[in-house]
N, C-alpha and C positions, 0 to 999 in steps of 0.2 A: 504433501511435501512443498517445502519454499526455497524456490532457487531465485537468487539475485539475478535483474536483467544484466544481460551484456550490453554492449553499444550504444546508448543511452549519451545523449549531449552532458556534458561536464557540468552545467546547472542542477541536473535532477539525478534519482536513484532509482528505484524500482525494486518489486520484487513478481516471478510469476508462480503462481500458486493452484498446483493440480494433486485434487486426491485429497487425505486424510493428513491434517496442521497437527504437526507433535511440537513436545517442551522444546524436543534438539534443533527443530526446526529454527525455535528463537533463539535456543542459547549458542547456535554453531552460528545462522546467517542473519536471520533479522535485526538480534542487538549487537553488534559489532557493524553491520553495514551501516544502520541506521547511528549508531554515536557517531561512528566516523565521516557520515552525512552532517552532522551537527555540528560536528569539530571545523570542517573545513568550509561549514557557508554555504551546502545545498539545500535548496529550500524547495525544491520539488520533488514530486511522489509520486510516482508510477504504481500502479495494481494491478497486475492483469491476472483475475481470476476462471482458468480455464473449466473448473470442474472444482467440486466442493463433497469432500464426505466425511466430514464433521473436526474436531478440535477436541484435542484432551485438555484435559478440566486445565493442567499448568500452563498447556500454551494459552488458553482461555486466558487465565489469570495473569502472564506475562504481556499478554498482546495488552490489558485494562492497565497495567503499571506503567508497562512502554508511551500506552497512550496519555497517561496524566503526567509522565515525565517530562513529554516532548509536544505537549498539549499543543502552543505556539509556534513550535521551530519551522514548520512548513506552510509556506504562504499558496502552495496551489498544490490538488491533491485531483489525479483521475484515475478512475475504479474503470477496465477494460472487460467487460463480460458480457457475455451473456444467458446469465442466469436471475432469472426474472425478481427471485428474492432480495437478493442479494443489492437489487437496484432500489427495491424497495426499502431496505433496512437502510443503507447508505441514506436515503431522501430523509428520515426519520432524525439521523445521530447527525448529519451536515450541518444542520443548522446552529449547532451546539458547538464546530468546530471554527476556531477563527480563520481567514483565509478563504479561496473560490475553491469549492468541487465539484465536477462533474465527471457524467459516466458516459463510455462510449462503450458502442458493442467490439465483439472482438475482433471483425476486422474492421474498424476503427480504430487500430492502435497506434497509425503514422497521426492520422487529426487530433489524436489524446497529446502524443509526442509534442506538433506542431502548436499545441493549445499551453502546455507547459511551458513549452517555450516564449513564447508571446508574452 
């Protein structure tokens, strides 16, 4: 499931992400928070992935379209977990993405905020 953070500085958006990622998940919160991130000039990214048990094939597919859409629009992007793969796979596709990203663990999530911020 992906719920949008709350309380987040007016620069950036977020999303937290606990459990099993469905289509609805993109088509209710992801693509609608994120255009309307685009529409109004946020160009920060919050992630904080608490737990992970897996992605149906369309949210798969919506997250790979979302991402070549808005390839650009985020200039700093932080991945909040602690789940070991997940740091890994991030180190792999980062360098691919334009813009700073880094990861903090989960309670790291005020230093991610702070680090967006800056």
């Amino acid at each position: 499931m992906i719920t949008e953070l709350a309380g987040l500085p007016p620069e950036m958006t977020g999303f937290h992400i606990a459990g099993r990622v469905s289509a609805t998940d993109y088509h209710d919160v992801v693509i609608p928070v994120v255009a309307e991130a685009v529409r109004t000039g946020v160009t920060r990214f919050l992630v904080e992935m608490e737990s992970f048990d897996g992605m149906a094939l369309e949210a798969l597919r919506e997250d790979l379209v979302m991402g070549i859409e808005h390839f650009s629009d985020f200039t700093r992007i932080a991945l909040v977990t602690d789940i070991p793969w997940a740091h890994h796979l991030a180190d792999l596709f980062a360098w691919l993405k334009p813009g700073d990203f880094k990861y903090f663990p989960l309670d790291g999530r005020d230093e991610a905020v702070a680090w967006l911020s800056a």
